[in-house]
C-alpha atoms as one frame of an Amber mdcrd trajectory, in Angstrom:
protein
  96.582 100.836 128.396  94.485  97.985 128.786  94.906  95.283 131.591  94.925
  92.696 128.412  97.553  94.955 126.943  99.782  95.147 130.390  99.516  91.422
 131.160 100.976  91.069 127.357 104.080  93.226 128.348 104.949  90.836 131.327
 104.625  87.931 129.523 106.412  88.016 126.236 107.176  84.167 124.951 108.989
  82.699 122.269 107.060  81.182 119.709 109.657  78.167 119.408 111.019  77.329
 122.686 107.860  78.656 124.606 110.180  80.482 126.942 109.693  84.205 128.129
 112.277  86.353 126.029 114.407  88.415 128.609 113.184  91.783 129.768 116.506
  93.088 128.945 116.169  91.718 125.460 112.990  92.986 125.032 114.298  96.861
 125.709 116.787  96.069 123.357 114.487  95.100 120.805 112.525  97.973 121.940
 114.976 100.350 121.111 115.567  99.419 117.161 113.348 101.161 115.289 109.991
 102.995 115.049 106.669 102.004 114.975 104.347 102.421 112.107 101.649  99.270
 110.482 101.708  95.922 111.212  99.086  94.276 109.060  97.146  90.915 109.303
  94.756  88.892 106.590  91.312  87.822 108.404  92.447  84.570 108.994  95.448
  85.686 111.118  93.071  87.676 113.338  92.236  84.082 115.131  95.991  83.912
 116.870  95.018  87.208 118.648  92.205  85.812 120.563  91.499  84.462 124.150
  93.458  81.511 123.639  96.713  83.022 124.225  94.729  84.697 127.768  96.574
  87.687 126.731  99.980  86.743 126.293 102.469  88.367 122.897 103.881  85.420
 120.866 106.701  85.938 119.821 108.421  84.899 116.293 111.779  83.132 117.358
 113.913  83.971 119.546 115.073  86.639 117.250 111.572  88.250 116.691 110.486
  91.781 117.665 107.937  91.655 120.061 106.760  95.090 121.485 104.013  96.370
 123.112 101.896  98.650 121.214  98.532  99.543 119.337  96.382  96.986 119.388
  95.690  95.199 115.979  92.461  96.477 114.752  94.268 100.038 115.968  97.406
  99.215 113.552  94.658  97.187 110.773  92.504 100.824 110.425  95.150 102.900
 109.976  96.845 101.264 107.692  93.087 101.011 106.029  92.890 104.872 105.845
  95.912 104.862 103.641  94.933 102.450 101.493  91.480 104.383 100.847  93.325
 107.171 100.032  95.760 105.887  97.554  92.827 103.663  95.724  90.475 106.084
  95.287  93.304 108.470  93.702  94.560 105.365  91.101  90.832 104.256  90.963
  89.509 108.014  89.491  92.362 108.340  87.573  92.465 105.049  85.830  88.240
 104.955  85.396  87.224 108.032  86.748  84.940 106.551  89.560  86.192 105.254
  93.402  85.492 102.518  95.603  81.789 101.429  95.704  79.184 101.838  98.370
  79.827  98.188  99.721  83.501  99.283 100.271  83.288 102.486 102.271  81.145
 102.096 105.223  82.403 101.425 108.464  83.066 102.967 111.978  83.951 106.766
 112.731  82.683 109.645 110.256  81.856 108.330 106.624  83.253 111.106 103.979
  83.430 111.614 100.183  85.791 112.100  98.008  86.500 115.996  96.316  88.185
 116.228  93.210  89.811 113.413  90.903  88.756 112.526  87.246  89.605 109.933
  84.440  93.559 110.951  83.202  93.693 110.451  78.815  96.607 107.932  78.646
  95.859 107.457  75.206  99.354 109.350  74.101 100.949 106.790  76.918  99.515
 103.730  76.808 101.963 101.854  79.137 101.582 104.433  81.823  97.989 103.641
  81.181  98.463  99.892  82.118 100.955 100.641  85.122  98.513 102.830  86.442
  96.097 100.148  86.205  97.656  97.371  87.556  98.503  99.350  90.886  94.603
 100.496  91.192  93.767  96.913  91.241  96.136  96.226  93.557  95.177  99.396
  95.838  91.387  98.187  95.808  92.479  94.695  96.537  94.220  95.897  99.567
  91.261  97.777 101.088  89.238  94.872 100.582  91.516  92.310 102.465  92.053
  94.912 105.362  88.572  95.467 105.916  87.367  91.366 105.273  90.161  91.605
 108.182  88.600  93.755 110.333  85.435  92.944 109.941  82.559  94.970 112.190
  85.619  96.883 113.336  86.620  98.058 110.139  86.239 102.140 109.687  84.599
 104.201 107.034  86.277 106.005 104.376  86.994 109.295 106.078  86.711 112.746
 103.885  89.115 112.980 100.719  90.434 115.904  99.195  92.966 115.614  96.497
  91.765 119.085  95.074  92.726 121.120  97.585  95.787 119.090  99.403  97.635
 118.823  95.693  97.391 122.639  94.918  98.841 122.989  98.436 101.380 120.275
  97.639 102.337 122.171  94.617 102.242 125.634  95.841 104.599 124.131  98.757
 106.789 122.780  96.104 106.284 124.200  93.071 105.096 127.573  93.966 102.094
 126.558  91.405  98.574 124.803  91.682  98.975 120.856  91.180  96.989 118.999
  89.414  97.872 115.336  88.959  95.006 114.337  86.280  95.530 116.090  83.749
  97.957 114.244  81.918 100.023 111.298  82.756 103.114 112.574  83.858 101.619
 114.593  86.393 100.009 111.355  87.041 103.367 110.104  87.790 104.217 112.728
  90.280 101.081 113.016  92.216 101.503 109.285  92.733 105.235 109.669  94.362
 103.674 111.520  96.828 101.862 108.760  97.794 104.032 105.583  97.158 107.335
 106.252  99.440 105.573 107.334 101.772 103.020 103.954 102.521 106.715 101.749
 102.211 107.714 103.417 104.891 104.483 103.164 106.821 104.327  99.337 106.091
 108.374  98.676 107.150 107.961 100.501 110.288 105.256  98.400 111.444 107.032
  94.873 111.312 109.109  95.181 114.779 106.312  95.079 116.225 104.121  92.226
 114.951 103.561  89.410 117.298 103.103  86.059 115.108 104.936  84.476 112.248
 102.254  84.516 110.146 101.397  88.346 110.596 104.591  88.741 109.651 104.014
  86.807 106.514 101.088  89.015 105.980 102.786  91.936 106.678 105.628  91.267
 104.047 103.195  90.706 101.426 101.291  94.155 101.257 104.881  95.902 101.998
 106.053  94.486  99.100 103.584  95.211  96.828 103.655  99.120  97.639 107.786
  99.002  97.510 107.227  97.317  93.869 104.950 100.322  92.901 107.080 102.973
  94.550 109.898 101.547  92.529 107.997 101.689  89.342 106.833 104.991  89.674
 110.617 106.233  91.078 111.806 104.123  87.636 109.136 105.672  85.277 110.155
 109.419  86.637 113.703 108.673  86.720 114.181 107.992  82.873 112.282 111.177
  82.742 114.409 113.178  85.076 115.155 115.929  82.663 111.689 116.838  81.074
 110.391 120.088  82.045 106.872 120.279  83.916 105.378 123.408  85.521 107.181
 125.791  82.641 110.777 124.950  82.987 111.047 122.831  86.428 112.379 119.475
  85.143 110.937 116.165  86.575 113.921 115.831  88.824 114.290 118.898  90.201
 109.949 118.686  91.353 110.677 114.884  92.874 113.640 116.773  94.472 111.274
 119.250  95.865 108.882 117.013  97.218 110.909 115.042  98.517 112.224 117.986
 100.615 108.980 118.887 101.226 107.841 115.698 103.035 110.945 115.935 104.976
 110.305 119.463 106.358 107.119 117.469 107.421 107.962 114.798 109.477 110.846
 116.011 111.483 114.478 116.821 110.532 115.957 113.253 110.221 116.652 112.864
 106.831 114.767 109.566 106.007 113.578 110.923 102.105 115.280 110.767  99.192
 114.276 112.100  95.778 115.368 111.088  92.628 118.681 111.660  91.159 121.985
 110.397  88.922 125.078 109.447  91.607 127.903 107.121  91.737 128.380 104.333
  93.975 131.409 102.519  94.743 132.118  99.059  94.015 135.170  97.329  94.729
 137.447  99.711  94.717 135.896 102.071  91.559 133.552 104.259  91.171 130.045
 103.438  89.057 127.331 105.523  87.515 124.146 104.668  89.401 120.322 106.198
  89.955 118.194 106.637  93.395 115.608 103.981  92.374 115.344 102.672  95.777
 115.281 105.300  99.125 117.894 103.442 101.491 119.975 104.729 104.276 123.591
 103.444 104.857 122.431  99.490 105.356 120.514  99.163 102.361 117.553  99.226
 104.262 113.943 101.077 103.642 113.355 104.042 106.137 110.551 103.791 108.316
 107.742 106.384 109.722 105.494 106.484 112.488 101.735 106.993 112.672 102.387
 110.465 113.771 104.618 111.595 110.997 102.656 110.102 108.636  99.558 111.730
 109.746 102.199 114.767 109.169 102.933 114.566 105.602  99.154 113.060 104.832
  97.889 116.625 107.079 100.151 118.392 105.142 101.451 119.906 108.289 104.732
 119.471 110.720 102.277 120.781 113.464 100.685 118.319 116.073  96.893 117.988
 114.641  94.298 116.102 113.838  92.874 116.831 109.984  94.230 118.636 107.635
  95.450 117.754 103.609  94.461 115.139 102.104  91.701 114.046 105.138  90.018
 117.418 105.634  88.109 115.733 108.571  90.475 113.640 109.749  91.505 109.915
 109.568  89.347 107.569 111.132  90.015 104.700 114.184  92.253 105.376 117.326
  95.369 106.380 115.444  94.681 109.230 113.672  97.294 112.536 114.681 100.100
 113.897 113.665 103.131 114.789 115.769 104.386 118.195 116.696 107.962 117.581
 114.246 108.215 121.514 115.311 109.737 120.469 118.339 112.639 118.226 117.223
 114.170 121.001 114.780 117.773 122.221 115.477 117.272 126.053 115.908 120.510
 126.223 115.335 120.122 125.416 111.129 118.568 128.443 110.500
């Protein structure tokens, strides 16, 4: 930890009243949640400098202010996800990725194994759904690296190839291969989707200004309105068969599960599914459209599990899955989720 970083934990102030916030308020804070990506656009970067001589602003009195990863820590990974999820709804929407001018950077420089064009000419609307979202994911990487600037990192290896026939052999018991028609499509991009909302929420306890909270808000809310999409889209296909007779549901289901065995054994993934819900005082037919635990509220995930289900492994490490080589920047293992399992639930 930096001496920068250490004078910021001493000297936590509100935003509004300019007064320190409470060291016992802070460890409160502190204790609400899990960290994950807090993201800033390029012309938020300015309220980190010298100015503040090192000192976390914090947003209200009411604001979560925690010490942490530095910014251009939290800005690259957060980029490495976003490389990875538009150069999978790039390829499949035009069958090319990201250009030259959008891939350099810091760290190792990789390319990109497997992917190809998907026919949505039987499913047009999938077609345009899928994209909408690639636009969206190529949009992202370009604000977080016109963010980061010089300190922005390279695209790191990709392999959807290999990681998706381990997803599906995990799964499915079966090689996977999203591309080759559009529900597949579908699936391979659940994989993705839940778990970058989670990412995204995690990461807003611990943003430090109003208006990188603003920022923030905006990319987490574009990724929750494609994970709902593609949880929608799947949903009113829950009983179609895939993979010989495994229906839509019951492979959601199974990936689901799959991610959890990944990132420890809290339950904080949720599938698909038909249920019933209670509403004053009777019960209602409902769906799983939207992941929540008992608040409403999105789960979160920290670098580290991430890095598990993205590795592909519940193992502390540092490449594996979907980044053969690794992710690139200062945040870029998994955790050991090994080590928080219940022996007793065998």
């Amino acid at each position: 930890m930096t001496d920068e970083t250490d004078q910021a934990t001493k000297h936590i102030i509100s935003a509004r009243t300019g007064r320190p916030i409470s060291s016992s308020r802070r460890r409160f804070l502190a204790n609400t949640g899990m960290f994950s990506a807090g993201l800033v656009g390029s012309s938020l970067l300015a309220a980190c400098s010298d100015d503040h001589d090192g000192v976390a602003i914090g947003q209200e009195d009411d604001a979560v202010v925690i010490d942490g990863p530095g910014d251009q820590a939290v800005l690259n990974f957060a980029l490495n996800l976003e490389y990875l999820e538009a150069e999978f709804y790039l390829r499949a929407v035009t069958g090319m990725g990201l250009g030259d001018d959008s891939i350099d950077g810091n760290g190792t420089p990789g390319d990109v194994v497997g992917g190809r064009q998907v026919d949505f000419s039987g499913e047009p609307l999938i077609g345009r759904y899928a994209a909408e979202i690639a636009a969206d994911e190529r949009d992202h990487v370009q604000f977080l690296r016109g963010a980061l600037g010089g300190g922005a990192v390279a695209r790191p290896r990709i392999n959807f190839t290999d990681a998706f026939n381990a997803a599906g052999m995990a799964a499915l018991g079966i090689e996977f291969d999203p591309f080759a028609n559009p529900l597949n499509f579908l699936i391979g991009a659940f994989i993705f989707e839940d778990v970058g909302v989670s990412a995204y929420k995690g990461g807003a306890q611990f943003i430090r200004n109003r208006d990188f909270l603003t920022a923030a808000a905006g990319l987490l809310g574009v990724e929750a309105y494609h994970a709902g999409l593609v949880r929608t889209v799947l949903t009113a296909r829950m009983d179609e068969t895939v993979a010989g007779n495994v229906t839509v549901e019951d492979v959601i289901n199974m990936i689901s599960g799959a991610r959890d065995s990944l990132d420890g054994d809290d339950d904080i993934d949720q599938g698909i599914s038909t249920t019933t819900v209670s509403l004053n005082g009777n019960d209602y037919n409902a769906t799983n459209i939207v992941p929540t635990d008992g608040n409403g509220l999105a789960f979160s995930r920290t670098p580290q599990q991430v890095h598990n289900i993205v590795y592909l492994t519940p193992e502390e490490a540092g490449m594996g899955g979907f980044f053969p080589n690794g992710t690139n920047g200062t945040l870029t293992r998994s955790g050991d989720q090994l080590g928080t399992v219940d022996s007793s639930d065998d």
